[in-house]
C-alpha positions as a Markdown table, in Angstrom:
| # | Residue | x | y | z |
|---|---|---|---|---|
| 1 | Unk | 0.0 | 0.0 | 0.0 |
| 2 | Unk | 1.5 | 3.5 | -1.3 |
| 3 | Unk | 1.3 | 6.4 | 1.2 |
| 4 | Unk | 1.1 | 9.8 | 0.0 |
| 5 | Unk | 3.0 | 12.5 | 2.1 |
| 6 | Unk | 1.9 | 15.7 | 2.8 |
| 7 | Unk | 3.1 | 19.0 | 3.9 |
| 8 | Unk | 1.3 | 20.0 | 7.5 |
| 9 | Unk | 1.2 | 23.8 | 7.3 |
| 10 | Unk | -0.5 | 25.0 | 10.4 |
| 11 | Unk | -1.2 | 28.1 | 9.5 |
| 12 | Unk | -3.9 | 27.4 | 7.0 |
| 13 | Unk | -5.7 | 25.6 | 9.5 |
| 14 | Unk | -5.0 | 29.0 | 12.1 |
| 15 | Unk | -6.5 | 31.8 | 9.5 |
| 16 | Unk | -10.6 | 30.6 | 8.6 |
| 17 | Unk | -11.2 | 33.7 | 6.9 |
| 18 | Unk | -8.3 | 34.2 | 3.9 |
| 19 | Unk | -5.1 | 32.6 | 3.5 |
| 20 | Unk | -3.3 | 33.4 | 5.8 |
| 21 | Unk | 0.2 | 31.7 | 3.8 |
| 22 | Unk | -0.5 | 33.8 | 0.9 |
| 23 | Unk | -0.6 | 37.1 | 2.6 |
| 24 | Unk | 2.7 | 35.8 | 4.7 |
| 25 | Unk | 4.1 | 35.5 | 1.4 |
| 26 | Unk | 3.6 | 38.3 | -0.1 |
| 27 | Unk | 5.1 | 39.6 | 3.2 |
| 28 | Unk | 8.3 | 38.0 | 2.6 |
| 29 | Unk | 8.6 | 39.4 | -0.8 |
| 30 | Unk | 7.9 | 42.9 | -0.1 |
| 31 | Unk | 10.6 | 42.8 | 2.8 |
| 32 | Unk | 12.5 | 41.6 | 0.5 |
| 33 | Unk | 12.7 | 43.6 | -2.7 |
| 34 | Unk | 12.8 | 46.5 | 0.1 |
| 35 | Unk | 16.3 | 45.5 | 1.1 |
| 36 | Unk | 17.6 | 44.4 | -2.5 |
| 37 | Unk | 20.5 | 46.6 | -3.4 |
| 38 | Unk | 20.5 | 48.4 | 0.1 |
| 39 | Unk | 23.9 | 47.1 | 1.8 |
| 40 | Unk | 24.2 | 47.7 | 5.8 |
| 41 | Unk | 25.4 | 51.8 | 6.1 |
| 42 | Unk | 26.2 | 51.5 | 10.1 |
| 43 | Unk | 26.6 | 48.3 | 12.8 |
| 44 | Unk | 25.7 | 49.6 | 16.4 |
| 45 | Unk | 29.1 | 48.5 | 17.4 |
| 46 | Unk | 32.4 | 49.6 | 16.2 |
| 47 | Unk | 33.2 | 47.5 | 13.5 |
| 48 | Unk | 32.7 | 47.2 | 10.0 |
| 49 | Unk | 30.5 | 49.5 | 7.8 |
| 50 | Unk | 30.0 | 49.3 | 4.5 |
| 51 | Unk | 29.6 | 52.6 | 2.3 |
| 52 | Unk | 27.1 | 53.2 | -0.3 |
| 53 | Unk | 28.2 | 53.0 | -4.2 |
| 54 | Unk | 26.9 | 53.6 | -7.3 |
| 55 | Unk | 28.0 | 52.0 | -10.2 |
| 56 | Unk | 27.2 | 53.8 | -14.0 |
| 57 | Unk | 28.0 | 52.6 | -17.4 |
| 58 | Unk | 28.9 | 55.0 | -20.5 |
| 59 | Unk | 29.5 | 53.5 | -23.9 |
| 60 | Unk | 33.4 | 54.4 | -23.3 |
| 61 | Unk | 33.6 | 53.5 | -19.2 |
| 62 | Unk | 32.1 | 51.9 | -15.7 |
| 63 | Unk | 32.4 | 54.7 | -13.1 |
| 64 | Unk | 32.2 | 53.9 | -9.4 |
| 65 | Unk | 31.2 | 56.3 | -6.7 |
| 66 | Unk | 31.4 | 55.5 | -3.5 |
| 67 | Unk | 30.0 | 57.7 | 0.0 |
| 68 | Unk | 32.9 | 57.6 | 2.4 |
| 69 | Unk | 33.2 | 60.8 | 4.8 |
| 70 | Unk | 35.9 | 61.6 | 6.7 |
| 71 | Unk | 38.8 | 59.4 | 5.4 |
| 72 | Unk | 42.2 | 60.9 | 3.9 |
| 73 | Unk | 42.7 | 59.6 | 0.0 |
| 74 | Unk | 46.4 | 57.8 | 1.8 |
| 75 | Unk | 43.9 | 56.1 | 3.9 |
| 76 | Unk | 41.6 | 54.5 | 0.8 |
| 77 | Unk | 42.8 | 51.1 | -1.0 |
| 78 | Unk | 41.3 | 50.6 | -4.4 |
| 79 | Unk | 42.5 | 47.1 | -6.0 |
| 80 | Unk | 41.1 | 45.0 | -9.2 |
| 81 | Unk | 41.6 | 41.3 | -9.5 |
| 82 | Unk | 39.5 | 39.0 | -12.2 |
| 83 | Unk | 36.9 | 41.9 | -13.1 |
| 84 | Unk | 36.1 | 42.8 | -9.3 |
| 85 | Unk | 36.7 | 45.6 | -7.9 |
| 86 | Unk | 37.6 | 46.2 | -4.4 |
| 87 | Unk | 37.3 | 49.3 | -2.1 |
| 88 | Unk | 39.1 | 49.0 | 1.3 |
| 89 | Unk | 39.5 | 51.7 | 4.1 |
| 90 | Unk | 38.9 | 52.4 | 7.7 |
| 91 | Unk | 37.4 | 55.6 | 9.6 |
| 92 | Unk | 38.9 | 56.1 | 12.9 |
| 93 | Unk | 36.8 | 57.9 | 15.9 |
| 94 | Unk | 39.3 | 60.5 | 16.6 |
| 95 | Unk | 38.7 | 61.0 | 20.9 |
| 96 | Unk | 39.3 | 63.9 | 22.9 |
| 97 | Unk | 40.2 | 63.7 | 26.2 |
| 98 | Unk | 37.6 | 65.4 | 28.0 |
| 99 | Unk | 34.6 | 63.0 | 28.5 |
| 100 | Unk | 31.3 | 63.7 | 26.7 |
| 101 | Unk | 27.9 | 62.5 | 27.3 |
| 102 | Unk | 26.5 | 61.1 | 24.3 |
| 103 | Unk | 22.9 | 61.3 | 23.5 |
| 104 | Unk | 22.7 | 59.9 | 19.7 |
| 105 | Unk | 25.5 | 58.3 | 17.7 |
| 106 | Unk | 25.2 | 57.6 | 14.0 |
| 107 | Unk | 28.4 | 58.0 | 13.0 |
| 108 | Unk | 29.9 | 54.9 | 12.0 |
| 109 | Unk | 33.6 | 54.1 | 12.5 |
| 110 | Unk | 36.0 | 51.2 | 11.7 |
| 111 | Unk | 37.0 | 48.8 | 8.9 |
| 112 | Unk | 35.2 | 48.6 | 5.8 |
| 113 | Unk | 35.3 | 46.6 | 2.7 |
| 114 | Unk | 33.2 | 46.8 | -0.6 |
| 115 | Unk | 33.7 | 44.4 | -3.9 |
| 116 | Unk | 31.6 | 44.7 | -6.7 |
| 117 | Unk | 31.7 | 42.4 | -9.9 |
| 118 | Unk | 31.9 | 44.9 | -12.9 |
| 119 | Unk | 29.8 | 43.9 | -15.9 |
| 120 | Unk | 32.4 | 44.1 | -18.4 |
| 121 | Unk | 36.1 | 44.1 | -18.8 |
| 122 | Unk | 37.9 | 47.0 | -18.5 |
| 123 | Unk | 41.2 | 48.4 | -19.3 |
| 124 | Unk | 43.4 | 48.1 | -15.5 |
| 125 | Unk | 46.0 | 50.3 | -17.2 |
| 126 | Unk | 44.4 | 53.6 | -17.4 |
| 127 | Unk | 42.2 | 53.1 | -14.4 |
| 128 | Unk | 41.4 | 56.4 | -12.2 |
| 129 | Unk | 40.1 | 57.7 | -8.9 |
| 130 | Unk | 39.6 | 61.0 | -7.2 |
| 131 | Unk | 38.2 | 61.9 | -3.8 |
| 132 | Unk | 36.1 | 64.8 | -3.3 |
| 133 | Unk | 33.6 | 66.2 | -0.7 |
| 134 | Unk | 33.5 | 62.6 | 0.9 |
| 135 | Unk | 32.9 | 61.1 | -2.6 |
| 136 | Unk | 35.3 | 58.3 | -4.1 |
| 137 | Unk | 34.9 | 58.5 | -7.8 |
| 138 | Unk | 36.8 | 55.6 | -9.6 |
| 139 | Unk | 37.1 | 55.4 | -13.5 |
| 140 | Unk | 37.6 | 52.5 | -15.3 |
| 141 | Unk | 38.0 | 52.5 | -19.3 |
| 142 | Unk | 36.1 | 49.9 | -20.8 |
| 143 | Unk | 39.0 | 47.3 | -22.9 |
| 144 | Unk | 38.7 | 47.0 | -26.8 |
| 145 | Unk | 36.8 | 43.9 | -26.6 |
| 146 | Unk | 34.2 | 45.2 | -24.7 |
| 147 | Unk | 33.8 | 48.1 | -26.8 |
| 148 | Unk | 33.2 | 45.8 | -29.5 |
| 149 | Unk | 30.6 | 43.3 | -28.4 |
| 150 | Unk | 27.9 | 46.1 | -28.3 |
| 151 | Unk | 25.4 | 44.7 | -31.1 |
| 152 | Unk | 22.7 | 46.8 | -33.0 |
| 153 | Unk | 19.6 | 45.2 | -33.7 |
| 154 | Unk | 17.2 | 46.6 | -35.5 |
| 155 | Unk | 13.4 | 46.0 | -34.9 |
| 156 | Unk | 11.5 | 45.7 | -37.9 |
């Protein structure tokens, strides 16, 4: 004799008037999609914090921005290894001697580390950055190839 299984989900049997899995679903994915893309700006801790970027895409470049206040350029590592790029730093709290009474800290301090896949190959020789105003701008030439493999079609 064959036994079917069957998956118990208490909650339909909990919610008599809708369903209740659906709406926890649909839950889920709105939490979701809210937090795509949005990394962690600031632990409660010291510790690691990692800054905002946004990457763009010209016909001739990728350019990188990325929001981090309060560092020196000597204090920024920007490296590039297999098409990912890599943004490395650290923001120290700078202390004064005289003790304070804090009410509300946002700042965030320490360590931080952001790598980002860039979506085509790009030319490492002729790569650039500047720092201005708390903003990291980093320019990479696209290479030949990938100035190439951009294909017109036309819709008829």
């Amino acid at each position: 004799m064959a036994r079917e299984l069957t998956i118990y989900k208490p909650s339909r049997q909990l919610a008599p008037f809708g369903d209740f899995e659906r709406m926890r679903n649909e839950m889920d994915r709105l939490f979701e999609s809210f937090l795509v893309g949005r990394p962690l700006r600031r632990v409660w801790e010291e510790g690691e914090w990692l800054p905002a970027l946004d990457l763009t895409e010209t016909a001739r470049e990728v350019i990188v921005k990325a929001e981090i206040p309060g560092l020196e350029p000597k204090d920024i590592d920007i490296s590039l290894s297999q098409n990912v790029l890599t943004i490395k730093g650290e923001k120290k709290r700078k202390r004064e001697e005289k003790e304070e009474d804090y009410h509300l800290v946002e700042r965030s301090y320490g360590a931080f580390t952001r790598s980002v896949e860039l979506p085509v190959e790009v030319n490492s020789e002729k790569i650039s950055a500047s720092y201005k105003n708390g903003i990291l701008k980093i320019v990479l030439p696209k290479s030949e190839e990938a100035k190439k493999k951009e294909v017109k079609i036309t819709v008829q």
